[in-house]
C-alpha angles and dihedrals in degrees: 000000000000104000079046093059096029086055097049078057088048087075083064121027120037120246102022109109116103113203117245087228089060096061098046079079095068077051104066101100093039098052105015107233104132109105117225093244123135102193113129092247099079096036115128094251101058090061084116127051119214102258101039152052099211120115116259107213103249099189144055116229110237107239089252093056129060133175092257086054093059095041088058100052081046093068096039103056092025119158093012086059090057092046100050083041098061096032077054091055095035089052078063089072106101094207111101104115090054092047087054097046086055093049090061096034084063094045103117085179117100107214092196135037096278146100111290093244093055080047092064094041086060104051079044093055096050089059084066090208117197100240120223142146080256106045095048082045090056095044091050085048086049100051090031090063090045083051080232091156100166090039088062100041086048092053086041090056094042092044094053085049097061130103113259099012136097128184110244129222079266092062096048097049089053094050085058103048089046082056095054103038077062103056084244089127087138086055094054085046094053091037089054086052107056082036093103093062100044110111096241099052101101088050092072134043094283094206097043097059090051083049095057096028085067093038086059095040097060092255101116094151093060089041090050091042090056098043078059101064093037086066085040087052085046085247121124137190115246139229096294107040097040075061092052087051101045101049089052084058091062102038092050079044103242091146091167090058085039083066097060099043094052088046091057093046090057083051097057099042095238092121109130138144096287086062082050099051082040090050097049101050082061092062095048094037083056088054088244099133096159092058091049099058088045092057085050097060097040083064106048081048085057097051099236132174098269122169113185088268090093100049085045088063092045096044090041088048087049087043089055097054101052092254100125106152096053095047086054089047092058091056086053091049101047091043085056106055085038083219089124136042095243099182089094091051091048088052088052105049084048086058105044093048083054087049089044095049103255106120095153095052085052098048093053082049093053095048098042083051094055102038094048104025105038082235106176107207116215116229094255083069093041092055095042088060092049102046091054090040091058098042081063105043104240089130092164096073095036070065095050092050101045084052099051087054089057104046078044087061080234111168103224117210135207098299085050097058092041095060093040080059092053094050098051080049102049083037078066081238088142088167096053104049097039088054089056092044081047096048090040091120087050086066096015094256124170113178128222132242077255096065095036088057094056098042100064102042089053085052104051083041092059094046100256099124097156091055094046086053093048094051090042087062093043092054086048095047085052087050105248118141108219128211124274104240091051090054087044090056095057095041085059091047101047090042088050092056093046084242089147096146085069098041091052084054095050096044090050094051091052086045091056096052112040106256127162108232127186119272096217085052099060090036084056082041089056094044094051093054086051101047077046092045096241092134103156098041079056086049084052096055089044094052091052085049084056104051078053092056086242111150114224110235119254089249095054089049086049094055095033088055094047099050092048087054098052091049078056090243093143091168099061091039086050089041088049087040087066100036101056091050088054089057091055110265131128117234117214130236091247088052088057083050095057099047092038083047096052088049090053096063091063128091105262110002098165092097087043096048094046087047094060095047090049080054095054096045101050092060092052135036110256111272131160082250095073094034097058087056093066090037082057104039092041094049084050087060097047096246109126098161094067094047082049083058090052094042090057091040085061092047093049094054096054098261116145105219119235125224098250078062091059085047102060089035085060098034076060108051085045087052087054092058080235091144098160090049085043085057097033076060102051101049087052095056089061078074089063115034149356108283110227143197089268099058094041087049086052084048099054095033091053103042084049084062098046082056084251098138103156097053083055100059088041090055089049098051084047086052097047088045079059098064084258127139117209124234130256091251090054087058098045093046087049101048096043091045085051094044093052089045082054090236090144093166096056092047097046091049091052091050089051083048090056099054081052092073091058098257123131125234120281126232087240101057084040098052084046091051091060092046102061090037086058084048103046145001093226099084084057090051088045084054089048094054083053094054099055082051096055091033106138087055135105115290103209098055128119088275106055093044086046082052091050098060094043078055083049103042095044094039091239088117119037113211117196088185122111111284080244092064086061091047088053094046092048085046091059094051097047143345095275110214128180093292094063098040076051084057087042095054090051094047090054095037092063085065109346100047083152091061087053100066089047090050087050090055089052093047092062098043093059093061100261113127123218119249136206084270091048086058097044099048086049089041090047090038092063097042087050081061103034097250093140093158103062079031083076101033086057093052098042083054086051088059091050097056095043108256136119128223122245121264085247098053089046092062097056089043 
């Protein structure tokens, strides 16, 4: 139920429950608890006291129906009790016919093999309307305040065209107005041109419809200009056309000729109320305010024929100027001496205070208005105070309100239901809103761009992304053009669901109209296809960006490059490389790697390779910068003797190399496992510059990793013989090489070299320490080598306690000391991480596997999440010693956390 799910929103956002109470209203002709009194009372518009905003009961519970009762029916029928409520309240809208006429006004589909238009005329014919000044009055109102502008000029042309009607000077006027409400002054000119051959033109006074056509049109010169040859013909406008001009004059502010207008009307004795509301918006349009009230006031003296209307110009003029309170004042004024019909000016200050910002001024207005003065608000008011009331949240009073139009017997309109749609929608009641979208035809609803808008986003948020694209469909195929970040949220959705068949649809279709779609969304669009390889389908869209003079963002480049370079297409991802530095982005090194990488793996890449650096040199001037990207993407791809020919290249131009140039140079000859170039290299760079620590540590790291350990050890002696200190990754790739190669002496003895330099031990030689330890006692007897050789010194330094848990982890050396006192001695030796404790966890499960599961508490105390390793050592711990049933508790603990034992574990479980 609505108030239910407002009320769950009320715990977060101020101003969003709905009483319970609030809602039994929509249920009076379900359930029958309204008592037949008509006592005011319960009437409809004193639902608010004065001074509150609080609900007055307005009805008395029948003896066989309580509250609970209906509380109870309330959470039984829930949301299908909203939806026949308001279908209920919707069917009171009279308005079907013209609902049906501008259906068929909008059809662009020709049911018969005729033109469109005759296809209409038909439809239209069928309805067999009964044609008047005041039905075709009514039909223009109804599209004007719709601004269906088409939809009205196409009913005006039908309608003039009918047997038996002709259009009055009435018509006429209105179409203009329409016309000119909508900026389609030239329309109205043409339309004033051809006006002499239509069919229709005798049947009216020919010279007062040009006069008022111009009028209308902003062309009060021409209108003035012609009302002059029709007195100099002996002919003259009537009543109703010297009004329409008049009233352009003031509008287009030619207060002199205002003057004389108004003169000859009181000539003529066609004053009324409609000169004195004309009159009076010249005053206020002439910021003479206080003329204008006293006009006001002369008139009212003089007993004059007033309507509210001219009271409304005088109080909107006041409201526009910020001068709120003596707007309201004259009202009061005005109510009080009962000269003047103040309900109009009542509607007007409502809706100037909305326009200025104070709604709440204008809602205690409203509700003062209705409790003491009987004051019966239209639906255009009604709708004013709801619109603004939902921008800004405060959905419980968009639901008082709506109630209150109900229980009022008040008919809503368009702009009604569609708000009623967007707070079902902002309430998160996805169901409700989207039955009454689904039944609209049912009530002649067509939603806004408003209520779209927030159909589909509450429906994406809820999950329900079919429904949101098929209602998307549905908004463009009515014309409206969304927002874009409701079109962006169900891009995401349906990318994010690899829905891309949709997403292609609903691309084509915005493609193929025109519409502008939101640049994020295609570039999301682009990445999806890729990530789906669906490369060429991502080219296509970027292709149709580009016909648009969109620019593709840097990420979709990036994805659309790499995925062409996977496929091996080198020449779109070249041709892509260059494109998307022309439209102002700058490609990464490892971008150049991909492409330079995809033209590698074909058979003879060398033209392709140099035709792409030609390419990229041609579009910016040579510098190290470019260079250094083909080094590097050629020495990826194994191929340093094309990033040799690049190096020389460099050098031939001029172009000093930098040493990140040396670097990757070097880094590709190492790939490429050319160990005797990579040194061949190196010893020629002393001639240019001063080696450093950097190049020496690319040298021993990478010759590690070509298996080449004793070149290593050789290069870092020469480095050290340099006055160099190696680096701590020289250390950590020789040791670990050493320890693999079970050279456990070397390796002791380097380890003793590092802490040396004054460095303390890493986490990494430490975690591979207690590996091997775990594997073999060699390494213990290599450290015990060491320490006869260092015997004399200190024995509880880091050695010796580095030599104790290599004692411990290979059971050379039994402990009888607390798991902890091991923690603290390895933490003394190096920063342990998950890995260690991991070692540590190995090393206690082979005889302590209770302290293990102490250990494992600890660990993540302190901060170190297990891993897929932590789960399986405690999982293969318990089976070696037939604990099978916290075996299973630790690996059902494992799923749940999203690992997989080993192969290996498997097979013991």
């Amino acid at each position: 139920m609505l108030s239910l799910k407002l009320k769950n929103l009320a715990k977060t956002r101020a101003n969003y429950y709905i009483p319970q109470s609030q809602l039994v209203v929509f249920l009076n002709y379900e359930v029958g608890i309204f008592a037949s009194s008509s006592s005011s009372s319960s009437s409809a518009y004193n639902f608010y006291s004065s001074s509150s905003s609080s609900l007055r009961t307005p009805w008395v519970p029948r003896s066989t129906t309580t509250t609970s009762d209906v509380n109870k029916l309330i959470q039984q029928k829930n949301d299908d009790v909203l939806v026949q409520l308001f279908k209920g309240w919707f069917k009171r809208n009279n308005n079907a016919l013209l609902d049906r006429i501008f259906k068929i006004l909008r059809s662009t589909q020709s049911h018969v093999d005729v033109s469109p238009g005759l296809s209409v005329d038909l439809a239209l014919s069928q309805l067999d309307l009964r044609l008047s000044e005041t039905f075709v009055l009514e039909v223009l109102r109804y599209g004007y305040h719709r601004e269906d502008v088409l939809s009205c000029l196409k009913f005006f042309d039908w309608a003039g065209r009918q047997p038996g009607f002709h259009h009055t000077r009435a018509t006429f006027s209105y179409i203009f107005k329409i016309l000119s409400r909508a900026k389609l002054m030239s329309l109205i000119l043409d339309f004033l041109g051809n006006y002499i051959k239509q069919n229709y033109a005798h049947k009216v006074r020919f010279h007062d419809t040009l006069v008022m056509g111009y009028a209308v049109a902003g062309k009060p010169e021409i209108a003035l200009q012609l009302f002059g040859k029709m007195r100099f013909q002996g002919l003259d406008l009537d009543s109703f056309a010297y009004h329409v001009l008049l009233n352009a004059l003031v509008e287009e502010k030619y207060f002199d000729a205002v003057q004389v207008i108004f003169k000859q009307i009181s000539i003529r004795g066609f004053e009324n109320d409609i000169t004195y509301s004309v009159m009076m918006k010249s005053f206020c349009k002439q910021e003479k305010l206080d003329e204008a009230e006293s006009y006001l006031r002369e008139l009212a003296a003089n007993k004059r024929p007033l309507s509210g209307h001219v009271l409304s110009v005088l109080v909107d003029a006041l409201c526009k100027n910020k001068k709120f309170e003596r707007a309201s004042s004259l009202i009061e004024e005005f109510r009080d001496s009962h000269m003047v019909l103040i309900e109009h000016a009542y509607g007007v200050l409502i809706r100037d205070l909305v326009k200025a910002g104070k709604l709440d001024g204008a809602l205690e207005f409203f509700k003062n208005k209705k409790s003491l003065d009987g004051y019966v608000p239209d639906v255009f008011r009604y709708n004013i105070l709801i619109c603004r009331l939902l921008r800004e949240n405060r959905l419980m009073e968009v639901c008082d309100l709506l109630t209150e139009m109900n229980e009022g017997q008040i008919s809503p309109d368009e702009v009604t239901m569609n708000a009623a749609l967007c707070l079902f929608c902002k309430a998160g009641m996805v169901d409700v809103a989207l039955n009454l979208y689904n039944a609209r035809s049912e009530f002649g609803l067509t939603p806004n761009s408003m209520a779209y808008n927030y159909l589909i986003n509450t429906l994406c948020g809820d999950g329900s992304i079919d429904e949101a694209y098929w209602v998307l469909k549905n908004c463009i195929d009515q014309g409206f053009l969304l927002g874009r970040r409701t079109f962006s949220i169900l891009a995401d959705a349906l990318c994010r669901q690899g829905n891309l068949d949709k997403m292609k649809e609903l691309v084509d279709v915005a493609f193929e109209r025109n519409y502008l779609l939101n640049d994020s969304v295609l570039n999301k669009y682009i990445s999806a296809l890729c990530r789906a390889r669906k490369v060429e389908l991502g080219y296509l869209v970027h292709g149709e960006l580009n016909r648009r003079n969109i620019v593709t963002n840097q990420n979709a480049y990036f994805r659309l490059i790499n995925s062409f370079s996977e496929s091996n297409r080198w020449d779109i991802a070249a041709k892509l490389l260059i494109e998307m530095q022309e439209k102002g982005h700058k490609p990464t090194r490892n971008l150049f790697r991909a492409v330079i990488g995809s033209i590698c793996k074909m058979e003879n890449p060398e033209k392709q390779f140099h035709k792409l650096l030609e390419m990229q040199l041609s579009y910016h001037e040579p510098n190290c910068l470019i260079y250094n990207f083909f080094i590097d993407g050629a020495g990826h791809a194994k191929r340093p003797d094309l990033a040799r020919e690049v190096f020389e290249m460099m050098l031939r131009t001029g172009i000093k190399p930098s040493l990140s140039s040396d670097i990757l140079m070097l880094q590709g000859y190492l790939k490429s496992e050319r160990v005797s170039d990579a040194l061949k290299f190196f010893n020629g760079l002393h001639e240019r510059r001063k080696v450093g620590r950097k190049l020496y540590n690319i040298l021993v790291v990478g010759l590690c990793k070509a298996e080449k350990v004793n070149t290593a050890l050789e290069v870092t002696r020469q480095m050290k013989e340099n006055d160099v200190v190696p680096s701590i990754e020289c250390y950590e790739a020789l040791i670990q090489k050493l320890f693999e190669y079970q050279r456990y002496s070397t390796a002791v003895n380097l380890i003793n070299d590092f802490e040396k330099t004054g460095r303390k031990l890493t986490s990494f030689i430490g975690n591979v320490l207690l590996l091997h330890s775990l594997k073999t006692p060699e390494l213990y007897d290599a450290w015990f080598g060491l320490r006869e050789e260092l015997e004399g010194e200190d024995e509880i330094s880091g050695s010796s306690m580095l030599g104790l848990l290599i004692g411990v982890f290979c059971g050379r050396v039994r402990v009888s000391e607390n798991v902890v006192n091991l923690e603290e001695v390895i933490e003394k030796c190096f920063p342990p991480d998950v890995y260690t404790y991991n070692m540590l966890l190995r090393r206690l499960c082979i005889s302590r596997i209770d302290d293990a599961h102490g250990l494992f508490d600890r660990m993540r105390s302190k901060g170190y999440e297990p891993n897929g390793w932590t789960y399986d050592i405690l999982v293969r711990g318990c089976i070696s010693h037939g604990r099978k049933r916290e075996a299973k508790e630790w690996l059902d603990e494992m799923y749940r956390e999203g690992f997989e034992p080993t192969d290996t574990t498997k097979q013991l479980i």
